[in-house]
C-alpha positions as CSV (number, residue, x, y, z in Angstrom):
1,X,-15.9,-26.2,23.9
2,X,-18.0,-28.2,21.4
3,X,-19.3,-26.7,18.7
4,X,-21.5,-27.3,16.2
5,X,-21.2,-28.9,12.7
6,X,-22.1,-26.1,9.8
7,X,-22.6,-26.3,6.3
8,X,-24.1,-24.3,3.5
9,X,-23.2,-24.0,-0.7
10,X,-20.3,-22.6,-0.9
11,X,-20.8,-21.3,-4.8
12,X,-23.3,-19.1,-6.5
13,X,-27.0,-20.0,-6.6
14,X,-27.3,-20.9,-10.2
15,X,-26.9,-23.7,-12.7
16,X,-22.8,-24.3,-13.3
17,X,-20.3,-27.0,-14.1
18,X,-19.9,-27.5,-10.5
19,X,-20.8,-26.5,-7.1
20,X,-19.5,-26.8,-3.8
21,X,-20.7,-28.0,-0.6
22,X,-18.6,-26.7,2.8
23,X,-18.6,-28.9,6.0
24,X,-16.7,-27.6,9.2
25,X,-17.0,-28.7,12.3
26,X,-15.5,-31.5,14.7
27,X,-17.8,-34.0,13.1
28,X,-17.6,-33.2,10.2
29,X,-15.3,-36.3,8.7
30,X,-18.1,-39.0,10.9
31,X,-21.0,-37.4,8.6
32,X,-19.2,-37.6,5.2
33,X,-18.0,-41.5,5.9
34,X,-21.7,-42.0,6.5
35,X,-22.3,-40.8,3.0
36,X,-19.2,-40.9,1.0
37,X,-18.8,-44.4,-1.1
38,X,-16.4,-44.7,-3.4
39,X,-14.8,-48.2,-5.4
40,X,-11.7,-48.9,-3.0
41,X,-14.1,-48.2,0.4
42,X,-11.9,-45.7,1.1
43,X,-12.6,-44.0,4.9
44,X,-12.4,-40.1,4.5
45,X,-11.6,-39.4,7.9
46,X,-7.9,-41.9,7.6
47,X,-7.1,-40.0,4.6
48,X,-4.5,-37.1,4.4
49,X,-5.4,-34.0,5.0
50,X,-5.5,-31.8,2.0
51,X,-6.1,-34.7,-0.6
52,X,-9.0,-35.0,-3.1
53,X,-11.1,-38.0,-3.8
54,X,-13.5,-39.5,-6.4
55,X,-16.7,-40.9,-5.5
56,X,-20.4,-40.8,-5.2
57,X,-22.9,-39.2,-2.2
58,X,-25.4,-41.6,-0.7
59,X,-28.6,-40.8,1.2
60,X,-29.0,-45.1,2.8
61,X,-28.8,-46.7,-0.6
62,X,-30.0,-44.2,-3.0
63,X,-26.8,-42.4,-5.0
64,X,-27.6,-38.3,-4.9
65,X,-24.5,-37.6,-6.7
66,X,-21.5,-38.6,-8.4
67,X,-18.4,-35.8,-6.7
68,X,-14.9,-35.4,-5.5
69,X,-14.3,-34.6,-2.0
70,X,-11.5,-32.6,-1.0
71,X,-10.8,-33.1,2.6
72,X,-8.4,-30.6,5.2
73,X,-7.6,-31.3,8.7
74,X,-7.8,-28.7,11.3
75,X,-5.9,-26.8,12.0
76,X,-4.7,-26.2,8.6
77,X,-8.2,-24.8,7.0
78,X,-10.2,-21.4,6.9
79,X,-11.8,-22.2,9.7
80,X,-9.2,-23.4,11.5
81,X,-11.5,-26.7,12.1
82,X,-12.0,-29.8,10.2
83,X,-13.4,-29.1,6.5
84,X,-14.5,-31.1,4.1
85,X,-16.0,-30.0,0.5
86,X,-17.8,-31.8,-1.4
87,X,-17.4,-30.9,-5.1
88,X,-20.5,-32.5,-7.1
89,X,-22.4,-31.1,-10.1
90,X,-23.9,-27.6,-10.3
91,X,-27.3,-27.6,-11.4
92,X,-29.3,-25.9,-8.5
93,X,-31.5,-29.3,-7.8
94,X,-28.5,-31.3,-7.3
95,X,-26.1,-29.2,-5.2
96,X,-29.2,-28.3,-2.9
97,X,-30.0,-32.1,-2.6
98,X,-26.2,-32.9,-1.7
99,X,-26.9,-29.8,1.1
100,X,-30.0,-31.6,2.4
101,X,-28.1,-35.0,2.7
102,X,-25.3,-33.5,4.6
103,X,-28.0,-31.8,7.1
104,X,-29.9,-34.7,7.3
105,X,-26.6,-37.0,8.6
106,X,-25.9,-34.4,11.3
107,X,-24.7,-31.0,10.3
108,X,-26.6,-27.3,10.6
109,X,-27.1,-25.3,8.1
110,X,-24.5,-22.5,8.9
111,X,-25.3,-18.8,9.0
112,X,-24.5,-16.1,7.0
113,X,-20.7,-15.4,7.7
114,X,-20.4,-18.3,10.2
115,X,-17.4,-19.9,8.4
116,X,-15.1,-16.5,8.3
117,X,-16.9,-16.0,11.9
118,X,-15.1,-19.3,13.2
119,X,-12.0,-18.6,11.2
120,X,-11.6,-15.3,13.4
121,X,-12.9,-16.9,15.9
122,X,-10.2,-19.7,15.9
123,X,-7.5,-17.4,15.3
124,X,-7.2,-18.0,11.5
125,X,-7.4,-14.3,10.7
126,X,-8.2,-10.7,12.4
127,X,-11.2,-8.6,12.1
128,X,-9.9,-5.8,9.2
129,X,-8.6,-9.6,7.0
130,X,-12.3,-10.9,7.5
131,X,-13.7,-7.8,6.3
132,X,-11.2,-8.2,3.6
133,X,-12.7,-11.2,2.4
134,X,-16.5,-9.3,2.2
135,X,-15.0,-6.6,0.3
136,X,-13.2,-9.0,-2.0
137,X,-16.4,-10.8,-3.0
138,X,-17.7,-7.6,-3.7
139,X,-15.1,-5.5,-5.6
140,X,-16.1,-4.3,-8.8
141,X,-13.2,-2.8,-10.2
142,X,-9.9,-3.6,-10.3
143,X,-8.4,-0.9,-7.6
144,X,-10.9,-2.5,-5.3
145,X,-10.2,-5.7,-6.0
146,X,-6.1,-5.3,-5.2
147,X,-6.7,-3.3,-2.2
148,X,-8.9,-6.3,-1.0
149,X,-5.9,-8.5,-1.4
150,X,-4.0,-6.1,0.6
151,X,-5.7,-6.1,3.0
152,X,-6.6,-10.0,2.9
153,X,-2.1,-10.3,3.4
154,X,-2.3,-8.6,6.4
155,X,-0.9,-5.2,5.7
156,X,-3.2,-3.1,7.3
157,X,-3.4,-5.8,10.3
158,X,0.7,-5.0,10.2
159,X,0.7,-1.8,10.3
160,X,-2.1,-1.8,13.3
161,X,-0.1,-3.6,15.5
162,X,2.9,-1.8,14.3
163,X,1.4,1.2,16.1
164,X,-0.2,-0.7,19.0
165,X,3.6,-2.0,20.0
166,X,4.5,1.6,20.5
167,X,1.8,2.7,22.3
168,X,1.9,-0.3,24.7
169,X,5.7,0.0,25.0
170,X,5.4,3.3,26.2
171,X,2.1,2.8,29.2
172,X,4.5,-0.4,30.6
173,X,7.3,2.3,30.6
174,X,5.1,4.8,32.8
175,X,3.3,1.8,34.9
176,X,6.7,0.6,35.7
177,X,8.3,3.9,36.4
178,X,5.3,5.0,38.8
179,X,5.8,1.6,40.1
180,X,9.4,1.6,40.9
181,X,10.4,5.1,41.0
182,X,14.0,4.3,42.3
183,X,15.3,2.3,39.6
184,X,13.3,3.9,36.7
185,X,14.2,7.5,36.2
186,X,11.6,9.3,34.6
187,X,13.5,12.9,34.0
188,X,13.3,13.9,30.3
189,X,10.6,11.0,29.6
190,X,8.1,13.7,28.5
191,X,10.0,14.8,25.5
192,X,10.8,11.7,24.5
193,X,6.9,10.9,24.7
194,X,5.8,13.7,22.8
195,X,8.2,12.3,19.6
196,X,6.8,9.0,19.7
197,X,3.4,10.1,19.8
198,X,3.9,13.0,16.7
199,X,5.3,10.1,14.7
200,X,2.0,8.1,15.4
201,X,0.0,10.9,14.6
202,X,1.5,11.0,11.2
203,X,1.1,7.1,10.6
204,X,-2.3,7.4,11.8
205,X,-3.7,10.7,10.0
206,X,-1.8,9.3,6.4
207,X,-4.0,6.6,7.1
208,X,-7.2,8.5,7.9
209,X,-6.1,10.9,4.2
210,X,-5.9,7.5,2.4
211,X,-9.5,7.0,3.5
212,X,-10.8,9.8,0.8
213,X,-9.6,7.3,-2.0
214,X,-10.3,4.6,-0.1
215,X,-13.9,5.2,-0.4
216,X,-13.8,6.3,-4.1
217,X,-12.5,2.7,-4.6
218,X,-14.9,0.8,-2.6
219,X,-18.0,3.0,-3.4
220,X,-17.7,4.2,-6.4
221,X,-18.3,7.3,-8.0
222,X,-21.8,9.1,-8.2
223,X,-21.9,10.1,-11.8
224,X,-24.5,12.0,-14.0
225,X,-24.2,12.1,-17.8
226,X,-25.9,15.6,-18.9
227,X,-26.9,17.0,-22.3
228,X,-29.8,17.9,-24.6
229,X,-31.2,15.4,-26.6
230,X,-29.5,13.4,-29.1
231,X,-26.2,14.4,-27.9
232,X,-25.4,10.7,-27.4
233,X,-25.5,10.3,-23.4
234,X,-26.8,7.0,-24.1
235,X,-24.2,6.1,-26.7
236,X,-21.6,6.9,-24.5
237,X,-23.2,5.1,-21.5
238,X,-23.2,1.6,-24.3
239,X,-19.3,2.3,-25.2
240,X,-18.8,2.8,-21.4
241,X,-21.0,-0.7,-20.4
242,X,-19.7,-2.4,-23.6
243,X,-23.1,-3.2,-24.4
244,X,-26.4,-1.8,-26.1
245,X,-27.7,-1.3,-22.4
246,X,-29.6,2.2,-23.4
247,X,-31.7,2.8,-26.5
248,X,-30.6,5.3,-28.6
249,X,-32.5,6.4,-31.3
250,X,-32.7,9.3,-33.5
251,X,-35.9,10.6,-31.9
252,X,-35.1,13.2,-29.8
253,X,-36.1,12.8,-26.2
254,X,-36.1,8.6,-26.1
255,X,-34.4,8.9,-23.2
256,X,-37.4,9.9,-20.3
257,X,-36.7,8.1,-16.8
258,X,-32.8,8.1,-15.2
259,X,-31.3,4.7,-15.9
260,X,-28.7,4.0,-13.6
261,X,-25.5,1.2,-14.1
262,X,-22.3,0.9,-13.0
263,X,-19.3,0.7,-15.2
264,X,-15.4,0.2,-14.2
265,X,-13.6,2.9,-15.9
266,X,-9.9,2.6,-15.6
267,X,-10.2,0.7,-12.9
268,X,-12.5,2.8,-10.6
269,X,-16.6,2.2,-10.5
270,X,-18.4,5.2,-11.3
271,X,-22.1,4.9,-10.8
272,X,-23.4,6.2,-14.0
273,X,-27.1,8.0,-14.3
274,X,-27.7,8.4,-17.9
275,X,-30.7,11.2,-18.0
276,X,-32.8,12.4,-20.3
277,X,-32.0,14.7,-22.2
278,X,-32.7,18.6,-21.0
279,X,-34.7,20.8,-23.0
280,X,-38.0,23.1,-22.8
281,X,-40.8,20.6,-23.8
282,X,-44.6,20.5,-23.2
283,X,-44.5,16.6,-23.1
284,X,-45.7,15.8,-19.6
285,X,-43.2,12.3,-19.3
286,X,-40.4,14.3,-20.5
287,X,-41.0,17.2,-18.3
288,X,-40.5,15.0,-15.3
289,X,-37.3,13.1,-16.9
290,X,-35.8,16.5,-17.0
291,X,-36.4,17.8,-14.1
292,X,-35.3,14.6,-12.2
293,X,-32.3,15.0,-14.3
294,X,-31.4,18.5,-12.6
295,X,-32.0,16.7,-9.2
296,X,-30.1,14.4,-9.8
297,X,-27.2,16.6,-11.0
298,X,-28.0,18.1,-8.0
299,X,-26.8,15.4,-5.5
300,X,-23.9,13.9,-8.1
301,X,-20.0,13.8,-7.2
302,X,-19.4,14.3,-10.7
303,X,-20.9,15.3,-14.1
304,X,-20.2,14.4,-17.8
305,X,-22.3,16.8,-19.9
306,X,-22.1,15.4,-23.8
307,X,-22.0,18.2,-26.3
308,X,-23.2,17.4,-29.3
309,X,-20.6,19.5,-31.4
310,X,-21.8,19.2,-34.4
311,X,-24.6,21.5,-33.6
312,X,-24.6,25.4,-32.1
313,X,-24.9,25.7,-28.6
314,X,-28.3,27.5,-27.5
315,X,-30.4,28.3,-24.3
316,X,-30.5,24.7,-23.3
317,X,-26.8,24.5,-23.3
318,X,-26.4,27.6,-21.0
319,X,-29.1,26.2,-18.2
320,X,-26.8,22.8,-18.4
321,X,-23.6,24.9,-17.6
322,X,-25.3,26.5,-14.9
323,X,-26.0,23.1,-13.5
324,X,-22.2,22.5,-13.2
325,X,-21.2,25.4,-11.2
326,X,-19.6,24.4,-7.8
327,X,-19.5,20.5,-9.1
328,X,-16.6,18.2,-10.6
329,X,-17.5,18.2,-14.1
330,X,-15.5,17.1,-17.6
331,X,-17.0,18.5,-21.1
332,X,-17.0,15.4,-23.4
333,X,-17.2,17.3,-26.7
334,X,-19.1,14.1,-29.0
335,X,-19.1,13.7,-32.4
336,X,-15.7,14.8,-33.3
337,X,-15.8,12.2,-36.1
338,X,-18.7,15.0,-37.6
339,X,-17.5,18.3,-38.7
340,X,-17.4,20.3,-35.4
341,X,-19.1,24.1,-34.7
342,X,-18.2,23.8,-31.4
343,X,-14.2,24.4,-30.4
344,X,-12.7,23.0,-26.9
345,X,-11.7,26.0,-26.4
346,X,-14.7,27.9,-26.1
347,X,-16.4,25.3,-24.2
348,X,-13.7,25.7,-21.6
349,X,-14.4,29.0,-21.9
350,X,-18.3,28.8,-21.4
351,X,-18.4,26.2,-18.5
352,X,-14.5,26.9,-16.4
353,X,-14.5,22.7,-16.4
354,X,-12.0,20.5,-19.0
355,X,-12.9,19.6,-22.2
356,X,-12.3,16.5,-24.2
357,X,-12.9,15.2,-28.0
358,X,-14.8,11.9,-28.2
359,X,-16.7,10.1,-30.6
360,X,-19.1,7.6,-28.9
361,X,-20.6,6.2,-31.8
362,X,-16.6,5.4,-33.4
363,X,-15.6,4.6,-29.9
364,X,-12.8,7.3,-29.8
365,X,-11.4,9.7,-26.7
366,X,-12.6,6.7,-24.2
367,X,-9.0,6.2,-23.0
368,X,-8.5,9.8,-22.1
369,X,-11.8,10.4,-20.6
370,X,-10.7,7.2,-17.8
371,X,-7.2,8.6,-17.0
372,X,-8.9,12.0,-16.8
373,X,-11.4,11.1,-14.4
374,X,-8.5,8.9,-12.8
375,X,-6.4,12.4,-12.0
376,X,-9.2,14.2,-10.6
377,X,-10.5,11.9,-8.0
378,X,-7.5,10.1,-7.3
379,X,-5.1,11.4,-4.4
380,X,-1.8,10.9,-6.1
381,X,-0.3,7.7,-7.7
382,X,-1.7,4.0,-5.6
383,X,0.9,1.7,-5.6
384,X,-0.8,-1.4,-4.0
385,X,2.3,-3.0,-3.1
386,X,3.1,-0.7,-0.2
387,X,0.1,2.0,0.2
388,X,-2.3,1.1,2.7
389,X,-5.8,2.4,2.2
390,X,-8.8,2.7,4.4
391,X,-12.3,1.6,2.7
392,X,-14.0,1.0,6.0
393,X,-15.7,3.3,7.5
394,X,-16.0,1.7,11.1
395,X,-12.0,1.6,10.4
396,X,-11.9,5.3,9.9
397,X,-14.0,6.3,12.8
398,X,-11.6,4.1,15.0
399,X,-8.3,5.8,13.7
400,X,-10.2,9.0,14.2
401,X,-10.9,8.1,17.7
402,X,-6.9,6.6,18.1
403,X,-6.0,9.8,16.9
404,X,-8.1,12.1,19.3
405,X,-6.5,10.5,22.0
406,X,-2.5,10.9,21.0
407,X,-3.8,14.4,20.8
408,X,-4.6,14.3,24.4
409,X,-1.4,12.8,25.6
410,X,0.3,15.5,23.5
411,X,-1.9,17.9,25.2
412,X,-1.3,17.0,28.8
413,X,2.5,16.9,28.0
414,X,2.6,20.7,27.3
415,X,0.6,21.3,30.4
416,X,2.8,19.3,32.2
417,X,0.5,17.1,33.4
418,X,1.1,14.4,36.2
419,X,2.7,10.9,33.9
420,X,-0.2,8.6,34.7
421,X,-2.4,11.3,33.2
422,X,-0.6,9.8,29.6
423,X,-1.1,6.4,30.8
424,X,-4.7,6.8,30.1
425,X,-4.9,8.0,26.8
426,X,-2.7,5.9,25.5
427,X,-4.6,2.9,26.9
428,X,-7.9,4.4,25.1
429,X,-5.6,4.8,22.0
430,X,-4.2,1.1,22.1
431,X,-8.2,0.3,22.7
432,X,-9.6,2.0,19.4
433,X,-6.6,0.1,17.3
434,X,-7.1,-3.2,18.8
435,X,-10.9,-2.5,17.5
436,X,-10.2,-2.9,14.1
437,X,-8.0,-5.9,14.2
438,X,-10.5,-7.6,16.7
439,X,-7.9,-7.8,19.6
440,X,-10.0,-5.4,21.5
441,X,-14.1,-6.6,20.5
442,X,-17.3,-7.3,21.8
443,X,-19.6,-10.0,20.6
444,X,-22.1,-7.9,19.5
445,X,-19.7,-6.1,16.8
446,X,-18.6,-9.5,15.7
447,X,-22.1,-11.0,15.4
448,X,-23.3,-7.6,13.2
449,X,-20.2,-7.6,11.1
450,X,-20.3,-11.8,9.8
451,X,-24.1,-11.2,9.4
452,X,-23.2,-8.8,6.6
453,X,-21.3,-11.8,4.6
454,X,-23.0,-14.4,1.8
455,X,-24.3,-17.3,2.5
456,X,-21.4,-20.4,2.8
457,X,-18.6,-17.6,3.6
C-alpha cells in the first residue's frame, strides 16, 4: 500500500552549525532530483545507497541553500523506506526554508513520531526499542542514558520473546495433545507444567523488582534541601548544578519561594527543591516560603537538611528533625571547613538518619554525598551489560498482568483442573508479553504511544 512522503527537521529548533532535513517515503528520491543540483548533474536517485553528496537546494531557479545530501535505500534505513537527509546550514530561517521547499515539491510534513511510527511499522524495530528511542532523547543522567541503549539493542525485546517461546511451546503441546490424544500422552504433563511456569514467574517478577530502579532512573528523585537560614542550601544546590543558579547571600532568609532544578548526581537525576530557609519569622513572604517548604517536605522521596555546624543547634533545628521522621533523609553537616560545634555523632543521634561532613562553599564531601544517596536508592549493584530494567510503566502493568495469569495456570494445576483450562491462561499470558514488544497491538496504542515523540523522530 502507498504511503505517503513525510518530512520534518530532524535537529533542534535553534541556530547551529547545521541542521537536518529527513525525507522518507517512496517518492522521496523523485522530490530531491527536482531540487538537488550540484556541478557533475548528478541524479540522487542512480546513486548508491548510503553515500553523501555536495550540492546546493533549488526552489525553480532560486538557490535556498548550499548542503550535502546523504541518501539510503530502503530497506536499509530507520524507516525501513527510502530516506534522504538533507544536511544544509542551521540557522532557523534557512533549515525551515529547505523544509518548505521539500513540502512544496511533494512531501507532507510528518507527524510527531511518524518516522519511528513507520520504522515499527515496517518491521525495523519492536514497540519496547521504539520507546527506547523516546527515552533515549530524554535521559538526563547517565544510568538512564545506558539503560536506553539497552534497551534500544534489543535486550528487553530478547528476553520478551525468550519467555513468549515457552509459553507458546507449551499451549501447542496441550492443543496438540487434546487434539490427538492417542499419540500424545499427556500423563505427568502437569508437573512438568508447573516447573516451566515457576521458572517464568521468576524471570518475570525479577523483572517487575527491577522496575523500582527502573523508575528512580528514568524519573528521578524528588528531593528537598532543608535547613534554617544561611545554612547554605543554596550553595550546595550551585556546587550540585555547577553553576551560580541560586542567590546566596549573607542575609538571612534570601531564599523565600521553592526553586526547583534538576541535577545528575552520580549518575541518577534527583529533582532538587531548594527551600527557604525554616525559622519563626513575622515577615509575611517568608512565612509562606516556609511553610511551603514543610509541604513540600511533606510529599518528597528524600530530604537533605544542611546543618550549618558552625552554629548551636536550637528550636528551629528540632521542628526540621521532626519533619524527617518516617522519610529517607541524609544530614549534610556544612561548613566543616569552619570550626564545628556540631559533631556527626550527635546529629545521628538527634535525627536516627546518616550524617556526612561537607563544605559547600570549598566544594568538599560532594563525592560521598552521590555514592551515598547511590546506596540508598539503588537496589544492588546495575550492571548494564546484562541487567534488564523496567522504566515503563505500561511495561510493568503488562508483566504484572503476564504474571497474574502464570499464577492461574499454577493454580488450576493444584486443583487439578481439566488441561485446556491451562491453555487459556497461558494464551492471555503470551497476549500481555506480546503487548510490550508490539506483536500483540492495537492501533490505537500505537497511534498514543508515537504521538508522545519530538517532532522529525
Amino acid at each position: 500500500m502507498k504511503q505517503d512522503t513525510i518530512a520534518a527537521i530532524a535537529t533542534g529548533m535553534t541556530n547551529s552549525g547545521i541542521g537536518i532535513v529527513r525525507i522518507s517515503g517512496e517518492e522521496a528520491f523523485s522530490i530531491i532530483d527536482k531540487i538537488y543540483k550540484s556541478k557533475g548533474n548528478k541524479i540522487l536517485s542512480k546513486e548508491s545507497s548510503h553515500t553523501i553528496h555536495y550540492g546546493h537546494i533549488y526552489d525553480g531557479d532560486e538557490m535556498v541553500d548550499e548542503v550535502m545530501v546523504s541518501v539510503m535505500k530502503a530497506p536499509r534505513t530507520y524507516t525501513g523506506e527510502d530516506t534522504v537527509e538533507i544536511n544544509c546550514h542551521g540557522g532557523l530561517f534557512i533549515v525551515q526554508k529547505v523544509l518548505e521547499t521539500v513540502l512544496k515539491y511533494g512531501a507532507r510534513m510528518a507527524e510527531p513520531g511518524e518516522f519511528s511510527k513507520r520504522g515499527f511499522l515496517n518491521g525495523k524495530m519492536d514497540l519496547s526499542k521504539a520507546e527506547a528511542v523516546m527515552d533515549l532523547i530524554h535521559s538526563k543522567s547517565e544510568y538512564a542514558y545506558k539503560n536506553s541503549l539497552n534497551q534500544l539493542k534489543g535486550n528487553l525485546m530478547d528476553k520478551i520473546k525468550s519467555c513468549r517461546e515457552k509459553v507458546i511451546y507449551e499451549i501447542a503441546f496441550i492443543e496438540s495433545a487434546l487434539d490427538d490424544p492417542e499419540h500424545i500422552d499427556i500423563i505427568g504433563y502437569s508437573e512438568k507444567l508447573q516447573v516451566t511456569v515457576k521458572e517464568l514467574q521468576e524471570e518475570i517478577s525479577k523483572m517487575i523488582a527491577s522496575s523500582e530502579n527502573g523508575k528512580i532512573i528514568k524519573e528521578g528523585i524528588k528531593t528537598v534541601i532543608l535547613g534554617k537560614p544561611n545554612a547554605g542550601k543554596s550553595s550546595l544546590l550551585n556546587v550540585l548544578l555547577g553553576e551560580e543558579r541560586a542567590i546566596v547571600t549573607d542575609i538571612e532568609g534570601t531564599t523565600r519561594d521553592v526553586l526547583e532544578e534538576s541535577v545528575n548526581l552520580g549518575g541518577i537525576k534527583l529533582v532538587i527543591m531548594d527551600t527557604a530557609g525554616i525559622r519563626s519569622t513575622k515577615d509575611v513572604v517568608e512565612k509562606i516560603g516556609v511553610e511551603k517548604a514543610k509541604d513540600y517536605a511533606k510529599e518528597a522521596d528524600f530530604i537533605m537538611y544542611v546543618v550549618d555546624s558552625s552554629r548551636p543547634l536550637d528550636e528551629n533545628d528540632a521542628e526540621i528533625c521532626d519533619l524527617l521522621r518516617d522519610k529517607k533523609s541524609l544530614v549534610l553537616l556544612n561548613k566543616m571547613d569552619l570550626t564545628s560545634v556540631i559533631s556527626e555523632a550527635e546529629m545521628q543521634q538527634k535525627t536516627g538518619s546518616e550524617v556526612i561532613s561537607i563544605s559547600a562553599k570549598e566544594n568538599l564531601g560532594i563525592d560521598k554525598l552521590a555514592q551515598k544517596v547511590k546506596k540508598m536508592f539503588l537496589q544492588g549493584e546495575i550492571n548494564f551489560n546484562e541487567d534488564i530494567m523496567i522504566t515503563n510503566l505500561r511495561h510493568k502493568n503488562l508483566l504484572q498482568e503476564a504474571l497474574e495469569s502464570l499464577k492461574m495456570v499454577e493454580q488450576s494445576i493444584a486443583n487439578e483442573m481439566p488441561e485446556d483450562f491451562y491453555s487459556i491462561d497461558l494464551m492471555s499470558a503470551y497476549t500481555s508479553l506480546g503487548y510490550i514488544i508490539g506483536e500483540e497491538v492495537e492501533d490505537d496504542l500505537v497511534e498514543e504511544i508515537f504521538s508522545k515523540f519530538c517532532m522529525g523522530k
